[in-house]
C-alpha positions in Angstrom: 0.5 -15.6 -192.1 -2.6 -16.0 -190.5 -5.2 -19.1 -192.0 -8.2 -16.7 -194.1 -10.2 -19.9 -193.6 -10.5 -18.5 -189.9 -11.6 -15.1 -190.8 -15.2 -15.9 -189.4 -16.8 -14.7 -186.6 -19.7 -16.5 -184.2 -22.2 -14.1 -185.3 -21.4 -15.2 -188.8 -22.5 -18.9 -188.2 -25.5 -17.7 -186.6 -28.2 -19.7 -186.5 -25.8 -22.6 -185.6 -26.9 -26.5 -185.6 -25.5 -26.5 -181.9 -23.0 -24.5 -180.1 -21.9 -24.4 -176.6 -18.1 -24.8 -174.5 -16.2 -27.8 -174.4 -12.8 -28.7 -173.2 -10.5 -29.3 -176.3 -7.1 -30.7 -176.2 -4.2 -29.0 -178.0 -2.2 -30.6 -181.3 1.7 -30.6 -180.7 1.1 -29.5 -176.9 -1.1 -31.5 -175.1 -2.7 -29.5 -173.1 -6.7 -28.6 -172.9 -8.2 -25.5 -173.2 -11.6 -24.1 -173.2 -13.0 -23.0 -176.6 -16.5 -21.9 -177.8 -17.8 -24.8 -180.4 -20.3 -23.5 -183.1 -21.3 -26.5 -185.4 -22.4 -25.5 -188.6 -23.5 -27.7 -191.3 -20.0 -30.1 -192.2 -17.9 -27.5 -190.0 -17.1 -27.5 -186.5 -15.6 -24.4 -185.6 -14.1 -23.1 -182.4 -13.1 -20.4 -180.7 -11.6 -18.7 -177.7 -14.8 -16.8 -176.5 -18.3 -16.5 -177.5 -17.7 -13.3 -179.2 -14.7 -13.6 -181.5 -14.2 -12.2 -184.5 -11.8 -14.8 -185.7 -11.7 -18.7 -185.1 -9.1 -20.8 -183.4 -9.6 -23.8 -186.0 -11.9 -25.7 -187.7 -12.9 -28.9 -187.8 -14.0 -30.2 -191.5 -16.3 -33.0 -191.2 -16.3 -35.7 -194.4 -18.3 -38.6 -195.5 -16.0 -40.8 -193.5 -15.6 -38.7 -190.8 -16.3 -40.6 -187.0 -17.7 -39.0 -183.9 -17.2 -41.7 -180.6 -18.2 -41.7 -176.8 -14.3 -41.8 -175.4 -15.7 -41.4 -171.6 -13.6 -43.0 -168.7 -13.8 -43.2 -165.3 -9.8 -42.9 -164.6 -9.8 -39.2 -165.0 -12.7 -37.4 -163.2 -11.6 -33.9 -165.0 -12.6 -35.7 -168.7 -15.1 -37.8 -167.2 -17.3 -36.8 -170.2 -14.7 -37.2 -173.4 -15.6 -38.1 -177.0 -13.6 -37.7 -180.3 -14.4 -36.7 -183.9 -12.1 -38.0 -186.5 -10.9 -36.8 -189.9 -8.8 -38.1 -192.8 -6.2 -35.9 -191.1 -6.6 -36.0 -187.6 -8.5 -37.1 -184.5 -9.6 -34.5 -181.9 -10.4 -35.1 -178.6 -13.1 -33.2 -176.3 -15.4 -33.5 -173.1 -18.1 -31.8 -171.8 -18.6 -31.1 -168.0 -22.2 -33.3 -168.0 -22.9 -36.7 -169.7 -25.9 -35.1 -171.1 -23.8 -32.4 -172.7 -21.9 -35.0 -174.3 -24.7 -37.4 -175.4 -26.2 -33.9 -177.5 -22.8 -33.3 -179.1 -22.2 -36.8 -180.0 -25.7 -37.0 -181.8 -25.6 -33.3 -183.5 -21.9 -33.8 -185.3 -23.4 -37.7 -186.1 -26.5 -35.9 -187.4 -24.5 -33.4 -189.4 -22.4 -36.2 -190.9 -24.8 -38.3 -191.9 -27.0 -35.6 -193.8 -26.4 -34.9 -197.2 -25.6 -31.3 -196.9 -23.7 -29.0 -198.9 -21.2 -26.5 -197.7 -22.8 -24.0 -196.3 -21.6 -20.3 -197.4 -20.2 -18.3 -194.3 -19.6 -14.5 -194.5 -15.6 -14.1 -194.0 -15.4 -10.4 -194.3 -14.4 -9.1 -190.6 -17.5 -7.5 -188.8 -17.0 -4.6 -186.9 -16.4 -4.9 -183.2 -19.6 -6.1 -181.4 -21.9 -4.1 -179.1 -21.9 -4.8 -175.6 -24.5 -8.2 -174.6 -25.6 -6.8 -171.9 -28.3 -8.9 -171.3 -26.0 -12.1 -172.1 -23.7 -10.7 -169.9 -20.9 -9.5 -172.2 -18.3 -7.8 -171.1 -16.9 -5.7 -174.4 -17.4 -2.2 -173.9 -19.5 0.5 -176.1 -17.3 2.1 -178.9 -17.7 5.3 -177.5 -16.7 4.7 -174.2 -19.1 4.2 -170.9 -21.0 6.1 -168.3 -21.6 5.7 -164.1 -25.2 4.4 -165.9 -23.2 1.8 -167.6 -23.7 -1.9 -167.5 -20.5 -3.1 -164.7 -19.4 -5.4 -167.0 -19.2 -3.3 -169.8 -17.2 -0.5 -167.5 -14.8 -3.5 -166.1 -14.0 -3.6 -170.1 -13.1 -0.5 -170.9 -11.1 -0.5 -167.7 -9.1 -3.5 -169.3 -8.8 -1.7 -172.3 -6.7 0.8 -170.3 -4.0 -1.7 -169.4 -1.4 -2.1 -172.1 -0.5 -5.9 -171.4 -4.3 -6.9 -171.7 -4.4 -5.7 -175.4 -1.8 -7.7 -176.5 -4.3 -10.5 -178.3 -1.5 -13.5 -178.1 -0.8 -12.5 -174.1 -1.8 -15.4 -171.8 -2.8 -13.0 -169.0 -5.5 -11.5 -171.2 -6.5 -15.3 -172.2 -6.6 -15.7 -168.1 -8.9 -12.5 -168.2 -11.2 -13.7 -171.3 -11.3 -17.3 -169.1 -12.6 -15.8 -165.8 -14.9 -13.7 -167.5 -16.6 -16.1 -169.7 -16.7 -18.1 -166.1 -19.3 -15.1 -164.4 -22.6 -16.4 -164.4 -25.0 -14.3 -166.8 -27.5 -11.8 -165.8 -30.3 -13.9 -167.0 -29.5 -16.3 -165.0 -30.6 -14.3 -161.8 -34.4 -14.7 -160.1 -35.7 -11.1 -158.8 -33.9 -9.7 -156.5 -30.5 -11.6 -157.0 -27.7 -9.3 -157.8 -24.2 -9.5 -159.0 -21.1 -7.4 -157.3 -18.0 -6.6 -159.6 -15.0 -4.9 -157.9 -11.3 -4.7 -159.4 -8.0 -3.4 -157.7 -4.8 -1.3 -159.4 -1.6 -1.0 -157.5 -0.6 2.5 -158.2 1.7 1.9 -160.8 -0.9 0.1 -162.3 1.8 -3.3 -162.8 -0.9 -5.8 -160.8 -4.8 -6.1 -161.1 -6.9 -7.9 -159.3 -10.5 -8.8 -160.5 -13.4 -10.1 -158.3 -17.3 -10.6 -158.9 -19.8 -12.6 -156.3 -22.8 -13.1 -156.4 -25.6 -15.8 -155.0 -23.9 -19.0 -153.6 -26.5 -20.9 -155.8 -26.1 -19.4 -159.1 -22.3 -19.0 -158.6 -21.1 -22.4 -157.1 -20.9 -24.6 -160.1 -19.6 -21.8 -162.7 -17.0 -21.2 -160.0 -15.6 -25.4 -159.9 -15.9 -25.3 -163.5 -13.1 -22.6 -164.1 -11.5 -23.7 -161.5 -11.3 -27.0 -163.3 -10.4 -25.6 -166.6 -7.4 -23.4 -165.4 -5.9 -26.6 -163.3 -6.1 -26.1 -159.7 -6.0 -29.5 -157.5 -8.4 -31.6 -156.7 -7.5 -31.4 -153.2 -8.4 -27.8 -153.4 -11.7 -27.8 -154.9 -12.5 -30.5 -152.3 -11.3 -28.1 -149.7 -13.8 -25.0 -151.2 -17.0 -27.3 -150.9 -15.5 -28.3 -147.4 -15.6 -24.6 -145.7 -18.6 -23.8 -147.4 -20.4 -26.5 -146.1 -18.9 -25.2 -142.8 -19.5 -21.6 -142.8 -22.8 -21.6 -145.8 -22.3 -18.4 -147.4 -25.4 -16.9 -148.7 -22.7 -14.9 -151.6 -19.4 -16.4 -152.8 -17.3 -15.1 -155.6 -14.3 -15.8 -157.1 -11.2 -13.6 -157.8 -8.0 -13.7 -160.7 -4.8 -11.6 -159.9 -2.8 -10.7 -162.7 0.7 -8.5 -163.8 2.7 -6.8 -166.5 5.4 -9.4 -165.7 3.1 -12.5 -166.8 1.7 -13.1 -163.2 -1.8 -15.2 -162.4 -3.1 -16.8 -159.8 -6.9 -17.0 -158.9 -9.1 -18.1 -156.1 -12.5 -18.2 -154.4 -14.0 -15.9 -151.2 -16.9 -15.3 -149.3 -17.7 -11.7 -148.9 -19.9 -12.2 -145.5 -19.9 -11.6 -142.1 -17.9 -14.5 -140.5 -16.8 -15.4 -136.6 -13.3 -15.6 -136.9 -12.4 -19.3 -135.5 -14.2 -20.3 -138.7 -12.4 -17.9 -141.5 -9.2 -19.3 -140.1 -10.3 -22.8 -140.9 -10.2 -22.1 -144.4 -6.4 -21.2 -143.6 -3.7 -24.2 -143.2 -2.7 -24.0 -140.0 0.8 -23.0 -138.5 2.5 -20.3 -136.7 1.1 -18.0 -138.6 -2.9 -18.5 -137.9 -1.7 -19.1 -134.2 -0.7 -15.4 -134.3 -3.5 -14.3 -135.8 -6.0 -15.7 -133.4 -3.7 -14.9 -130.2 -3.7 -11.0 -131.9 -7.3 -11.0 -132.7 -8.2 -12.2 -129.0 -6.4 -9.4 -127.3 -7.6 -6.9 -129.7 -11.3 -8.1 -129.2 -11.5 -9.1 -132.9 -14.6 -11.8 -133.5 -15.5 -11.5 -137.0 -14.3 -10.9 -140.7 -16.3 -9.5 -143.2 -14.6 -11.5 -146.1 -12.3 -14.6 -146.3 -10.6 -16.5 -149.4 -7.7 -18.8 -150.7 -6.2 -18.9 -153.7 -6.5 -21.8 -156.0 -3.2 -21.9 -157.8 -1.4 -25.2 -158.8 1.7 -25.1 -156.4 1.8 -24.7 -152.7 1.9 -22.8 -150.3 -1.9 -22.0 -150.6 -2.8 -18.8 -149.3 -5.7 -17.4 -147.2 -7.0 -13.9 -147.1 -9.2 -12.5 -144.0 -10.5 -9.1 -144.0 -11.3 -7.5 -140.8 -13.1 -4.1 -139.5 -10.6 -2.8 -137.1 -11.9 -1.9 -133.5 -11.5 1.6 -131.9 -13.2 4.6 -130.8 -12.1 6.4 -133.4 -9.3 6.8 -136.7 -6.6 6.8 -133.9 -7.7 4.4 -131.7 -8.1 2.0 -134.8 -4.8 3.0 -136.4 -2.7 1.7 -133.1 -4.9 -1.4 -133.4 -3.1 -1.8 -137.3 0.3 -0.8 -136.4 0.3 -3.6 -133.9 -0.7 -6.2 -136.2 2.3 -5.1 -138.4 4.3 -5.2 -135.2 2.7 -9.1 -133.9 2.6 -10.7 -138.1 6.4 -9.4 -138.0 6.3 -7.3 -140.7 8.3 -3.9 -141.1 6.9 -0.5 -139.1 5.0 1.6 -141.4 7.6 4.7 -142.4 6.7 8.2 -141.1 5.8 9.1 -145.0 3.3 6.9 -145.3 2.0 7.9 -141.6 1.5 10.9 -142.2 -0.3 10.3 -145.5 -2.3 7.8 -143.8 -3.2 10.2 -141.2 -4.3 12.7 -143.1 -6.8 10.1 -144.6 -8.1 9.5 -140.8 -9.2 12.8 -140.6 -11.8 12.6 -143.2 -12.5 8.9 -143.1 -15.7 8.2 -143.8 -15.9 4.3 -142.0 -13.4 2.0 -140.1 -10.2 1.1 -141.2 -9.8 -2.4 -142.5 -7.3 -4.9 -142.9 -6.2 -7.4 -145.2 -4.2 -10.3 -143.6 -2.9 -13.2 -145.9 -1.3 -16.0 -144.0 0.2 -19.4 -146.2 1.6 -22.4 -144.2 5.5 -20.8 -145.2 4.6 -17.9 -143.5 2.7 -14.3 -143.6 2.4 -13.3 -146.9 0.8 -9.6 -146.7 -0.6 -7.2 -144.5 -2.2 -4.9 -145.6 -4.4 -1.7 -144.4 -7.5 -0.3 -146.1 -8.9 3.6 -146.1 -12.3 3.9 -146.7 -13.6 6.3 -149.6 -9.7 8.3 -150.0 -10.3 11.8 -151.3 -8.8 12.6 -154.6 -6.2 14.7 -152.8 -4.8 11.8 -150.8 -5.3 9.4 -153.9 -2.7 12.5 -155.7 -0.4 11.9 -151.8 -0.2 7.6 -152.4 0.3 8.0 -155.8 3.6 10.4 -155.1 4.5 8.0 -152.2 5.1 5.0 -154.4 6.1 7.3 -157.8 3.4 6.2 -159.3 1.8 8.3 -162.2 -1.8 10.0 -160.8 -2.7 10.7 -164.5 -3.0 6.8 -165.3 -4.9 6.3 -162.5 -7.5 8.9 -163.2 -7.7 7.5 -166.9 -8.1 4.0 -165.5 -11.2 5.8 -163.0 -12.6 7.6 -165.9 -12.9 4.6 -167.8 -14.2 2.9 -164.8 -16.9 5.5 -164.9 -16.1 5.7 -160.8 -16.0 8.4 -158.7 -13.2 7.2 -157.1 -11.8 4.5 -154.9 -13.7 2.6 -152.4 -10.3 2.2 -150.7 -6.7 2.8 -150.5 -4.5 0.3 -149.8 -1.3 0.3 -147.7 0.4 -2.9 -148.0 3.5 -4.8 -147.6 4.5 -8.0 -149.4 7.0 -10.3 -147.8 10.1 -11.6 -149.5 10.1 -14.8 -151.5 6.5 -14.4 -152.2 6.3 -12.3 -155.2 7.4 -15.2 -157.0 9.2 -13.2 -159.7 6.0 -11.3 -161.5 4.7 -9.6 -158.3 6.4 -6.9 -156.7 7.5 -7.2 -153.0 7.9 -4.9 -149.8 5.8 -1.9 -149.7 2.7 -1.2 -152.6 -0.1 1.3 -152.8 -3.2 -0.7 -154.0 -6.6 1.2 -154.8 -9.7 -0.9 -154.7 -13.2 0.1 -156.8 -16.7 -0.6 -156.4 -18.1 -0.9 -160.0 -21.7 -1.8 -159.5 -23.8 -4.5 -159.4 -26.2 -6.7 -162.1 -29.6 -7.1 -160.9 -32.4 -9.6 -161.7 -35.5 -8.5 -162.6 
């Protein structure tokens, strides 16, 4: 049964003596996780977002109670750790500056030392927030959203579509809530800054993937901080600051895939025009980048409009280059894609989905793209993008990988979206869907939501 003492909400300890995220370690497991700290009077309180409804656990502060600096210089993730000790326990925290630290340290020592009485806190459950959209919230309107919608609050009630992020005990949603507290806020941008949001649906609507970018300035340090606090390597937080010092993106975002079957994985990428040679320094090298470069030579292929790694625990890493396919015209850039499947290795695309994709060609409104994912182990994906799909072929993909066309019009409605900015053919190798993602062919439909804009 679930701890009434927790029935409190952040608004409900509003205005607090301080509040602010810190990196808590667990009790039994030892693990740290990122919670939302509101101190209140002799209660510190945390919880998993900004916005909850219901704490995590509370921290009851006594007349003996001890706060302490606990910094070291052995572990440069909890470079900036202090503890606060009870009659019952001792809790260890860190902040990601030492001046963050230095201001908790002397607020819970403040709060100790007066004499102050426990102050009252309303425990009835409030009713689901309204949408922050000048904090950057991303809970969605009760009544649903419009195309004039803020994107964040549309990416949420495209969430709220997906039955394994409403599960509130589910890790991937955690992941989700994680990322999304990560996005830098809207106030934070000068005029004329903007924010992109974009997410992706396989057809069957199994694997998402969620990506936002924005100035490199604004973005940079939000981005290592979640990077840090999900656990990706050093080495590969080194490597991110190495290639952008290298290529110098003006816009960098960062991305979080996700499945029914408990998959996650997340990354960084710079959505900007890019020579080549350079994207594929981001790549580890090996047979597979060799390929690439020999392909993209004979094909007259010099830049990518996007590049990105992922940034998950365990090798191989894995690079992704996008690419605007040269040609004359649909069929001209089509032959162009089916010998990239041909050079990578991967299997011939089936006369079914030729003909689907052909039919796509004849009303494309752009080039044809493609998605090439290379890891040191070997190609990973390949995949081919078709601009601005009608719903018609949208209805055609669907049926080609069984996948129902209702959910995906619910998950567009909710999206408030018009439709796909592209369709996706692609084909994941073998031994890289690691058990949660699903291999060989896919249907993958990408949307545009909008942007945030300073003003």
């Amino acid at each position: 049964m679930a701890d009434p003492k927790l029935k409190i909400s952040v608004a409900s300890l509003s205005p607090p003596d301080k509040e602010g995220f810190l990196i808590k370690q667990g009790g039994s497991i030892k693990t740290w996780k990122r919670r939302w700290f509101v101190l209140k009077g002799k209660k510190l309180v945390y919880f998993k977002t900004r916005t909850d409804v219901e704490a995590t656990g509370i921290i009851e502060l006594e007349a003996d109670s001890f706060v302490r600096d606990e910094r070291t210089d052995k572990d440069k993730k909890r470079k900036y750790m202090f503890s606060v000790g009870t009659s019952r326990r001792v809790f260890f925290m860190h902040s990601e500056t030492e001046a963050e630290m230095n201001q908790w340290i002397q607020a819970i020592k403040n709060n100790i030392e007066k004499d102050i009485g426990d102050i009252p806190i309303k425990r009835s459950t409030p009713p689901e927030p309204e949408p922050d959209t000048e904090t950057g919230g991303f809970r969605p309107p009760p009544n649903g959203v419009t195309h004039d919608a803020p994107p964040r609050a549309r990416l949420a009630a495209a969430k709220n579509c997906i039955p394994y992020l409403l599960e509130e005990a589910s890790k991937v949603l955690e992941f989700w809530q994680i990322w999304t507290e990560s996005v830098p806020l809207t106030s934070d941008l000068q005029p004329g800054m903007s924010i992109e949001f974009q997410v992706a649906t396989s057809a069957d609507m199994q694997k998402l993937t969620w990506r936002t970018a924005g100035p490199q300035n604004i973005f940079i340090q939000k981005m290592v901080d979640f990077f840090w606090n999900v656990g990706a390597p050093e080495s590969e937080i080194d490597r991110l600051n190495d290639v952008g010092a290298l290529i110098n993106p003006i816009k960098i975002g960062s991305w979080i895939d996700m499945s029914a079957r408990g998959g996650m994985d997340g990354g960084w990428y710079f959505p900007v025009d890019i020579p080549l040679k350079l994207s594929i320094e981001a790549s580890d090298a090996g047979d597979p980048t060799r390929k690439v470069s020999e392909w993209a030579e004979q094909n007259n292929v010099t830049v990518c409009f996007s590049v990105g790694r992922d940034m998950g625990a365990a090798p191989p890493r894995q690079t992704e280059i996008r690419l605007k396919l040269p040609g004359a015209d649909f069929n001209a850039q089509l032959r162009v894609a089916m010998d990239a499947f041909f050079a990578f290795g991967f299997p011939t695309i089936g006369e079914d989905a030729l003909s689907v994709i052909r039919r796509a060609g004849s009303e494309a409104n752009g080039p044809i793209c493609l998605s090439v994912i290379t890891s040191s182990d070997g190609f990973v994906r390949l995949g081919l993008l078709l601009p601005k799909p009608s719903q018609e072929i949208v209805s055609a993909l669907c049926s080609l990988s069984q996948a129902s066309v209702d959910e995906i019009s619910r998950f567009q409605s909710a999206l408030a979206s018009s439709g796909p900015a592209y369709a996706e053919y692609q084909y994941l190798m073998k031994g890289f869907g690691y058990g949660v993602y699903k291999e060989g062919f896919d249907i993958v439909f990408h949307y545009m939501v909008g942007e945030d804009r300073g003003e």
